[in-house]
N, C-alpha and C positions, 0 to 999 in steps of 0.2 A: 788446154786439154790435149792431152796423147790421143793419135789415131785409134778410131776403132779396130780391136784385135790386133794391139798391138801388146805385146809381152813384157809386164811389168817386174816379175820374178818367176823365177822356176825353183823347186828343192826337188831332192829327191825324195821317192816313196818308197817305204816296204813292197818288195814283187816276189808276189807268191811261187815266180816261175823264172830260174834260174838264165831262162832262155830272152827274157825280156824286161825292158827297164824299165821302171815307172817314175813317172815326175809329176807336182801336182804343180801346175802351172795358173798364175793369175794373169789377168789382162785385161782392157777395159771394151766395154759393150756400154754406147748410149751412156754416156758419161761415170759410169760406175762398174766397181772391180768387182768381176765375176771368178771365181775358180773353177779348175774344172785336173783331169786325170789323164796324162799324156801317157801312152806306153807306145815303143818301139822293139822291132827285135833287135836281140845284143849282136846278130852278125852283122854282116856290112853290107849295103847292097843300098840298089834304090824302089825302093814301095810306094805300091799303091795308098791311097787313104782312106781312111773310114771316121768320120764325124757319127760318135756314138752320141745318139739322143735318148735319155734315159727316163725311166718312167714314172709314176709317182707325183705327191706334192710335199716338198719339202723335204723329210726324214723319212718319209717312206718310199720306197724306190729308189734311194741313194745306190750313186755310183758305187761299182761292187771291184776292186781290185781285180779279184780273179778272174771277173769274167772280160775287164779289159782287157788282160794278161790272155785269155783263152783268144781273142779274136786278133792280138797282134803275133801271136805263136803259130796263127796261120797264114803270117807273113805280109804284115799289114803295118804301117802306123796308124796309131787310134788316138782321137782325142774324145773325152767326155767332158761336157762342160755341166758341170753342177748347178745351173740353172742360176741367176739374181736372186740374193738374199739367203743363200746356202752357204753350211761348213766356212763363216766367217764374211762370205761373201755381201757386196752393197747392195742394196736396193731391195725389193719385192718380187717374189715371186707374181705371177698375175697369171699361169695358168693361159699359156700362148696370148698373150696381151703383149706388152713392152718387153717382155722376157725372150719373144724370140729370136730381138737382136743379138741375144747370146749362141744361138745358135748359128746364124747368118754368118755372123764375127766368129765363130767357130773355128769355119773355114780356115778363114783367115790366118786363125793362128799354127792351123794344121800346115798351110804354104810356109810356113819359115822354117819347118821342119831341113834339114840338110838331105835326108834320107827321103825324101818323099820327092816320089813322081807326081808334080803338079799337075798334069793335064789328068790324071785318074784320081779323083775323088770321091768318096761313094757315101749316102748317107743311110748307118741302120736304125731303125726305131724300134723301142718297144713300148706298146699301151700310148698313155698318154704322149709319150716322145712321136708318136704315129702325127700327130697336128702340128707337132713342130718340124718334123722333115717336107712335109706337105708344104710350110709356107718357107722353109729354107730353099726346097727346091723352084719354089714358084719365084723367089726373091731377085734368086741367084741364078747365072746363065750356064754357070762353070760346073753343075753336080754331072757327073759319068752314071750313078743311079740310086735308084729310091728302094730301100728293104723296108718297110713295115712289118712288124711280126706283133699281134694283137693291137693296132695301132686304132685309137683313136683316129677319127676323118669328121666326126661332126659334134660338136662340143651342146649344141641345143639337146639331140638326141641322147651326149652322158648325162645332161642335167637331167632328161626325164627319166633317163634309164637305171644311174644309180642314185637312190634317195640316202644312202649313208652319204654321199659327196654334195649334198646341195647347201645343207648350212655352208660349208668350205667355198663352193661357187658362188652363192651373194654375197659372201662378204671379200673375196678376192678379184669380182667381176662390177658387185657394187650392187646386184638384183638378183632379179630372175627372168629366165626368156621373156616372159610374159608384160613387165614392167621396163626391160631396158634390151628389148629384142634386136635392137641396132648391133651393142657388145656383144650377142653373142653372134649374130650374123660374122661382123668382121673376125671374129674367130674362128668360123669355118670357110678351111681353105677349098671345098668342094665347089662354090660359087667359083673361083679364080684357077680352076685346074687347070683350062687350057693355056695357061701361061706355064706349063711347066714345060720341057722336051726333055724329061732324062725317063729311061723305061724306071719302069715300077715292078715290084716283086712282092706281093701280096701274103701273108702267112699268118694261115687264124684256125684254133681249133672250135670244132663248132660248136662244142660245150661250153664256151668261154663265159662266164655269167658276169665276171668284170667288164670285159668290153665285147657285145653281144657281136655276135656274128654278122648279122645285119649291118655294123659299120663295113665289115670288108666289101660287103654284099652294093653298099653303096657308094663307096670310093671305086670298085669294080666298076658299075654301071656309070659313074662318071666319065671313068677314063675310057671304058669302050664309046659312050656318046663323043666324047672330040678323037676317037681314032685315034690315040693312043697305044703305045707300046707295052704291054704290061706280061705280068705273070700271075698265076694263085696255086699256093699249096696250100691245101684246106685237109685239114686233118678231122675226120668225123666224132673220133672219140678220145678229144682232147679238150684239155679245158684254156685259162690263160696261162699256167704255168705247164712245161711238158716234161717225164720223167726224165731223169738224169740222163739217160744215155741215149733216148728220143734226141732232144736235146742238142747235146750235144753235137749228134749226127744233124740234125740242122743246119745247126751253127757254119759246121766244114762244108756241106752242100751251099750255105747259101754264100759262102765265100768263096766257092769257086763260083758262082752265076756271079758274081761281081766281076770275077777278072776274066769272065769272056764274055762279058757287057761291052761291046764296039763304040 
């Protein structure tokens, strides 16, 4: 068996933006071949990274071309990993279970990059990609830092919070808190925060009714209890998705807190 995050094929992809390349890249995580969405800019130079953790389960939430294109146009290499058992990929999803070696192994495949500045690495999340940069960062010694933006931090709290996701959590987790509260414990990375050292950058509108505000509210209170390095832009009259040109502006603000991350 090939090392983990080691690059099995690469093709190219359609890139919505003349300005940067996309590739969709396989590689193996924990013995089986995940895919996922490399973009780079088409000039030359050497970049930072960004392990984009995307949100969703399954087909919902899929990696979005443009907006890998949008974050590496800000002078980034990006890699999105489609998570195990997507767009052709092996294995199961599990909903931050055995699935986050795909992100871990992310990394990985972002260092072979020619174009990327190893020592700067940055990890962004959205929603449920929020639990999976939480335990890549906590994994791994190497992240430069943590963006959450509507990010999941405690998976017991989405089972009670959203009732349309709970048939999908017992039958991808095996229960429910209440029956197999162990799985969902080791799924919240809030228990194991103080193993992390990269700051954190918190970003939640507070209307969010998919991932309630209260999660940032408690990743916050974590990271200030071990002294911790963090940030929060909390938008009042926002929900989980923010208009286009909000957005946007985002996006280029929080890419520059990444590259004057020490």
């Amino acid at each position: 068996m090939a090392d983990n995050g080691s690059i099995i094929s690469k093709r190219i992809y359609p890139s919505p933006n003349p300005r940067v390349k996309l590739q969709e890249v396989t590689y193996w995580s924990g013995g089986v071949k995940v895919k996922g969405l490399l973009g780079e800019p088409i000039e030359e130079g050497q970049f930072e990274g960004i392990l984009y953790l995307r949100g969703g389960m399954q087909h919902v939430g899929m990696v979005r071309p443009a907006r890998i294109a949008q974050f590496a146009s800000q002078g980034f290499v990006v890699f999105a990993p489609y998570y195990r058992g997507n767009r052709g990929g092996e294995g199961r999803d599990e909903f931050a279970g055995a699935d986050r070696q795909d992100a871990v192994f992310g990394v990985d495949v972002l260092k072979q990059h020619p174009k990327l500045r190893k020592e700067r690495i940055h990890l962004y999340a959205f929603s449920r990609g929020g639990i999976m940069a939480l335990w890549t960062a906590i994994l791994r010694d190497d992240i430069t830092s943590v963006v959450t933006w509507a990010g999941i931090s405690d998976v017991v709290f989405t089972y009670n919070e959203r009732e349309d996701m709970r048939r999908m959590m017992k039958r991808v987790i095996g229960g429910t808190p209440n029956n197999l509260p162990e799985a969902y414990r080791e799924r919240t990375a809030l228990f194991r925060i103080k193993e992390m050292d990269a700051p954190v950058l918190i970003i939640h509108g507070m209307k969010d009714e998919n991932v309630a505000f209260e999660q940032a509210i408690m990743l916050e209170d974590a990271l200030r209890e071990q002294d911790m390095t963090y940030d929060t832009w909390y938008f009042p009259d926002y929900t989980h998705h923010f208009p286009a040109a909000e957005n946007a502006r985002v996006v280029r603000e929080l890419c520059e807190w990444m590259k004057q991350v020490e």
